[in-house]
N, C-alpha and C positions, 0 to 999 in steps of 0.2 A: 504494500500500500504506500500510497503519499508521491508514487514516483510518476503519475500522471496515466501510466497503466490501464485503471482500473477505477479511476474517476475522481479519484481521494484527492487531488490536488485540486483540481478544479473546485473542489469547498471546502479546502483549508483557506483558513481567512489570512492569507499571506497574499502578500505584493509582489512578494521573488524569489526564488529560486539559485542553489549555487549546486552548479554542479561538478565544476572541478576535476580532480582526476579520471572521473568517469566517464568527460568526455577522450581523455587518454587511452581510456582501457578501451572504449570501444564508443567510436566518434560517427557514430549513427543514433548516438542517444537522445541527439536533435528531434530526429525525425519521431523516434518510438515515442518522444513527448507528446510533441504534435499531432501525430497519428494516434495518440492514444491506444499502443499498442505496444506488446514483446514485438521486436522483427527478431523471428530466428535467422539471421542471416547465414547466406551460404559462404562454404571458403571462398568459391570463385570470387562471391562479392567481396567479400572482405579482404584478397588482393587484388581486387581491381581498386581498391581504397589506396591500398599499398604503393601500388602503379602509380596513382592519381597524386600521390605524395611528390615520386619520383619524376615524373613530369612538371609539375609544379618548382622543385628544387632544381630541379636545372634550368629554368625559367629565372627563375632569382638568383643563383649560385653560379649558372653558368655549365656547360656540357665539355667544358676543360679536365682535364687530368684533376686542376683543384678543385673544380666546380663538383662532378666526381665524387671526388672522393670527401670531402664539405658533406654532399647530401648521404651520402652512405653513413658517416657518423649520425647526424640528425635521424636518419631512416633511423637504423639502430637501435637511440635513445628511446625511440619510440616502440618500434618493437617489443623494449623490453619492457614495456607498458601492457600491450596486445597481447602477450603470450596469456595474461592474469583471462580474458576473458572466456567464460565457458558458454559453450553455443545451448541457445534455449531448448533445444531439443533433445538434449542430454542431461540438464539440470533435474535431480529429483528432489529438489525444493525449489520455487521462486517466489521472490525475485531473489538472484544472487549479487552476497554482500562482497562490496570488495576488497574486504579483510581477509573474504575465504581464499584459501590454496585449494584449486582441485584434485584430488588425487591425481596420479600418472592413470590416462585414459588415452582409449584408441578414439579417433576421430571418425568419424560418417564417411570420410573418404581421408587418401594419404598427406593433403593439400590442409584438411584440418588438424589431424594429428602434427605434423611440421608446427603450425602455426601455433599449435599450443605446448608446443616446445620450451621449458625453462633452459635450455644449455644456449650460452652466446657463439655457439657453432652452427647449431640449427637457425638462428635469428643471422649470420652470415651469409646463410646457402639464399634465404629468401630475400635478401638484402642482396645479392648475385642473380639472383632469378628478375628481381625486379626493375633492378637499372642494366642487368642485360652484360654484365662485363666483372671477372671474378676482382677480389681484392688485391692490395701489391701483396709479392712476396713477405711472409711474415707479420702480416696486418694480425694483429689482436684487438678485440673489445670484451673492456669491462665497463657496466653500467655506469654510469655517476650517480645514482638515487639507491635506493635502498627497495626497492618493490617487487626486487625479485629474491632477496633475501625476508627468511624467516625463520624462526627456531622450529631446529626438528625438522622441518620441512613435513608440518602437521597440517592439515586442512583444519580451519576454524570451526567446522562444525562437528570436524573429531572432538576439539577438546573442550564442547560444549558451550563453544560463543554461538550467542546468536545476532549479534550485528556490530 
């Protein structure tokens, strides 16, 4: 409730709304407001998002070796945002909080499983697949946030959080 879903917001007696990391984890939450609606979104959609990123950064960054590799950092960052989100159609509870860790799950096809990869090797391969050209020799990433780190590596509704 209260996330515009399911009508709760529409009479809460509020003015505004923050939504914040959420639209990180998964930047269609515009839409699911407005539409009053889960969108179970598909992988395909969800990097065609990805895509739409990397077109956009080379637009502003520039399609140089620096422009490049600029947006593949930025892609990244993000990523390591995206991998948090679990597709609606797998959730055996909703709405999903974004404190939860989901367990390690197979995806509905290969393109989702990838995507909901916690390893920054896997957010690499999609981050190669989607600007179309592999990283330099020896290119590493590690996040700068903390959101893919957690203790135990528990899912929140293991250890009896509920939001």
């Amino acid at each position: 409730g209260g996330d515009g879903g399911d009508g709760t917001l529409a009479d809460a007696p509020v003015s505004s709304v923050m939504v914040a990391r959420g639209a990180l984890v998964k930047p269609w939450i515009f839409t699911e407001i407005k539409e009053r609606r889960r969108w179970d979104i598909s992988s395909g959609e969800r990097f065609n998002l990805v895509k739409d990123f990397v077109k956009f950064g080379f637009e502003h960054w520039g399609a140089d070796e620096r422009g490049v590799e600029t947006c593949r950092r930025f892609l990244l960052e993000w990523l390591s945002y995206t991998h948090r989100y679990i597709p609606v159609g797998l959730l055996e509870v909703q709405p999903q909080r974004l404190n939860w860790r989901p367990p390690v799950y197979r995806g509905r096809d290969d393109l989702e499983t990838l995507m909901s990869s916690e390893k920054p090797e896997d957010w690499i391969e999609l981050a190669t697949r989607a600007i179309g050209k592999p990283p330099p020799e020896g290119f590493r990433f590690t996040p700068k946030h903390k959101s893919s780190s957690y203790e135990g590596g528990k899912h929140a509704a293991e250890e009896g959080a509920n939001g």
